[in-house]
One Martini backbone bead per residue (centre of mass of N, CA, C, O) as a GRO file, in nm:
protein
  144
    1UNK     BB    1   0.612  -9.271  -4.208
    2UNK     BB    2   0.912  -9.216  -4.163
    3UNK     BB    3   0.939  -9.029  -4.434
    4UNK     BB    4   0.695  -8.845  -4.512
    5UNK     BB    5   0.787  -8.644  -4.234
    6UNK     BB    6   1.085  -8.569  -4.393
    7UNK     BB    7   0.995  -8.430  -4.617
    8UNK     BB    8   0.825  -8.226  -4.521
    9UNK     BB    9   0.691  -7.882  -4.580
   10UNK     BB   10   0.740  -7.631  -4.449
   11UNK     BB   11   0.531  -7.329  -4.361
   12UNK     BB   12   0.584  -6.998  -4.376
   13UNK     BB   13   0.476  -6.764  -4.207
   14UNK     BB   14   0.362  -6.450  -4.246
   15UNK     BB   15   0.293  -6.358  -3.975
   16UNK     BB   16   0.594  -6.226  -3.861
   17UNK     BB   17   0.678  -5.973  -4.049
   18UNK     BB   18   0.400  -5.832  -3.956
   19UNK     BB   19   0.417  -5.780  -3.690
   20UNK     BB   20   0.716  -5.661  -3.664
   21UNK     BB   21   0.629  -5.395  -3.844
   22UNK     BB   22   0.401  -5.339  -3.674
   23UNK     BB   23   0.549  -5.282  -3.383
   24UNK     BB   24   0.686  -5.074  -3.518
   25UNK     BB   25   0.517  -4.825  -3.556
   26UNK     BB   26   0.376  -4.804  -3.336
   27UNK     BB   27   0.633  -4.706  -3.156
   28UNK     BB   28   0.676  -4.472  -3.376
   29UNK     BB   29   0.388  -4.352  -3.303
   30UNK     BB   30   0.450  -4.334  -2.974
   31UNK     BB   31   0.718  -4.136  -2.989
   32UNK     BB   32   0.585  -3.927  -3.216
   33UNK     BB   33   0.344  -3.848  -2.956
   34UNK     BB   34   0.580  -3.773  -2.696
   35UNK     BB   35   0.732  -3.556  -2.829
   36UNK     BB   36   0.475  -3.366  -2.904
   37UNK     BB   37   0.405  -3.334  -2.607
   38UNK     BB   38   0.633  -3.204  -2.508
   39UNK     BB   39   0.676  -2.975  -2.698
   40UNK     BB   40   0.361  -2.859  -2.584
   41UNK     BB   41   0.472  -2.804  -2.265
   42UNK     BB   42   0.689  -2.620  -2.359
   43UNK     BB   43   0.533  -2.405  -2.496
   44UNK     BB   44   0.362  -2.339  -2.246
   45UNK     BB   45   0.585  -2.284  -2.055
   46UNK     BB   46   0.674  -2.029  -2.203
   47UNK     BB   47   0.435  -1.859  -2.169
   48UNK     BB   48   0.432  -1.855  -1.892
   49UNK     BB   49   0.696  -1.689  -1.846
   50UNK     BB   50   0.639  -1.456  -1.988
   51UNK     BB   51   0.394  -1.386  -1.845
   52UNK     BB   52   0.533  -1.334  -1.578
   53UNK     BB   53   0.760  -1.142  -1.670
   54UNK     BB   54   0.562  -0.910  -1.754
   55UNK     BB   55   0.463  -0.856  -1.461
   56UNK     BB   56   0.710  -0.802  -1.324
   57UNK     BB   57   0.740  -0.572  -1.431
   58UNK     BB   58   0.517  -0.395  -1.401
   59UNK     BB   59   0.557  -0.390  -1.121
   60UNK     BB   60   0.836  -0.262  -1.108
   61UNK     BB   61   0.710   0.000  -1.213
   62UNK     BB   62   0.477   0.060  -0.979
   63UNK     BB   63   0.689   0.057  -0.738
   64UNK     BB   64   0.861   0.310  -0.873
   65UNK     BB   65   0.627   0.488  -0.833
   66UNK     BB   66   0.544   0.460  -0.560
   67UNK     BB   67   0.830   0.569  -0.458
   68UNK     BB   68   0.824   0.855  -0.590
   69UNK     BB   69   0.573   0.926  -0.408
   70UNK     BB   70   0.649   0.870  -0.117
   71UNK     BB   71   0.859   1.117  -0.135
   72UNK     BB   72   0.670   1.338  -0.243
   73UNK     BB   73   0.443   1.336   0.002
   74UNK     BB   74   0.702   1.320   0.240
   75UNK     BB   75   0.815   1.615   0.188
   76UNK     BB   76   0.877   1.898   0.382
   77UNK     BB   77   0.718   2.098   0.165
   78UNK     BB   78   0.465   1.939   0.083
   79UNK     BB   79   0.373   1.924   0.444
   80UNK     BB   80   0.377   2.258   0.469
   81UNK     BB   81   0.192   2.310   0.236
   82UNK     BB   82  -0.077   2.153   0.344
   83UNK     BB   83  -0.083   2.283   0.627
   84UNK     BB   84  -0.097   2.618   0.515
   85UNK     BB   85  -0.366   2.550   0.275
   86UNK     BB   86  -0.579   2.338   0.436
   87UNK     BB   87  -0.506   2.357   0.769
   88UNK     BB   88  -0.420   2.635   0.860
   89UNK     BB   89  -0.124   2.653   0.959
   90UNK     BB   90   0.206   2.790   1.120
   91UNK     BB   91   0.446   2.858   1.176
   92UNK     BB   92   0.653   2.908   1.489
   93UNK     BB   93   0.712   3.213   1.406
   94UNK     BB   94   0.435   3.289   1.350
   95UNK     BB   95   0.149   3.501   1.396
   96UNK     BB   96  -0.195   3.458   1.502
   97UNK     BB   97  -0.472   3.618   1.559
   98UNK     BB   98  -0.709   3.515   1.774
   99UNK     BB   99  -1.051   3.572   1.865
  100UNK     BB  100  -1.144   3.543   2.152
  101UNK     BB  101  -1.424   3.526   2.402
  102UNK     BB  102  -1.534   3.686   2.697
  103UNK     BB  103  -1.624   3.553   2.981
  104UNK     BB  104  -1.829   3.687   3.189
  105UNK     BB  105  -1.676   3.861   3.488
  106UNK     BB  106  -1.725   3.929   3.807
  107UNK     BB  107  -1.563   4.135   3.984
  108UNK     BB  108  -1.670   4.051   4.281
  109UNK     BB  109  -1.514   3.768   4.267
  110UNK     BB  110  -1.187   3.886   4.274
  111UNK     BB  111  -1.265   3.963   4.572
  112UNK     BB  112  -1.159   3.935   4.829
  113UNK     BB  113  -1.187   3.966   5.153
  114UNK     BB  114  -1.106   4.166   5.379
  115UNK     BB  115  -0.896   3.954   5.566
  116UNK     BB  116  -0.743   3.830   5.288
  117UNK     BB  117  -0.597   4.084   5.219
  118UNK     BB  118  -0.320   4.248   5.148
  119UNK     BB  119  -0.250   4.536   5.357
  120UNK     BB  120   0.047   4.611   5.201
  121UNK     BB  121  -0.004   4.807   4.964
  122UNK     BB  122  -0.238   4.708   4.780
  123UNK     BB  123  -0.187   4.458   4.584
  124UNK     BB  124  -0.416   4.274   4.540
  125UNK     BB  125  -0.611   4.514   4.466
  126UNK     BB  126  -0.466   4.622   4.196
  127UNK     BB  127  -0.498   4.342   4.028
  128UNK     BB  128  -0.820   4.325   4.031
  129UNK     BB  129  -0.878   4.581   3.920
  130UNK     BB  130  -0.719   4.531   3.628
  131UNK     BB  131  -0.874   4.295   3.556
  132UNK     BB  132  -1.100   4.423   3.532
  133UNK     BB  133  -1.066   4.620   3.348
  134UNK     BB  134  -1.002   4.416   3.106
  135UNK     BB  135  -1.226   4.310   3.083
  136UNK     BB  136  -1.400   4.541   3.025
  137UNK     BB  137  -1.282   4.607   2.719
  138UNK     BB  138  -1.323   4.331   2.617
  139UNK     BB  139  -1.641   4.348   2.631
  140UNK     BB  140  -1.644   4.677   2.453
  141UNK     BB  141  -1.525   4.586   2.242
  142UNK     BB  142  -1.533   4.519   1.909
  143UNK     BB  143  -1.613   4.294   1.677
  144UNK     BB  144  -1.528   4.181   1.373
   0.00000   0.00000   0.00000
């Protein structure tokens, strides 16, 4: 019996090299399509930085309009031009009349009583009579 034994030839099983062959393959197709994932990933990601820089340009030229626009807005010419174009102010050389109501004034209210007169060259009586006077003027005047 252990002669037998001794003779005897072993098999070599075919499937040892078809194994690590099999192996060998997936290896290298999940290698190159990790390659290809990563490959995937960076051209995403240059796609958004490009799309990020066009957009900071176009702010960038947005800003410098816009402070362009605060420049020309804010200076002083452009500041005295609305003023005296849309809401109607004068510098403050120029002068002019505004045509004011006067509202009547009963002239006997402006004559204090005859105790409180400052008897003395009849100062403060002069000065009601001109006052009425005035008054009356400009209550007669024609209003344009």
């Amino acid at each position: 019996m252990f002669c037998q034994k001794k003779y005897r030839r072993r098999r070599k099983s075919a499937r040892g090299p078809l194994v690590g062959l099999t192996f060998l393959v997936i290896m290298v197709t999940g290698l190159a399509l990790g390659v290809g994932v990563q490959y995937t990933a960076l051209a995403r990601a240059e796609i958004s930085l490009d799309s990020a820089r066009s957009r900071l340009q176009e702010l960038k030229r947005q800003a410098d309009w816009l402070e362009t626009q605060l420049a020309s807005l804010t200076s002083p010419a452009r500041i005295e031009q609305v003023a005296t174009t849309k809401l109607g102010m004068v510098r403050p050389t120029e002068v002019r009349e505004i045509e004011k109501p006067v509202p009547p004034v009963v002239a006997a209210s402006l004559v204090p009583p005859a105790e409180d007169r400052n008897t003395e060259g009849g100062v403060l009586q002069k000065l009601v009579d001109r006052l009425s006077q005035g008054i009356q003027r400009a209550q007669a005047k024609p209003r344009k």
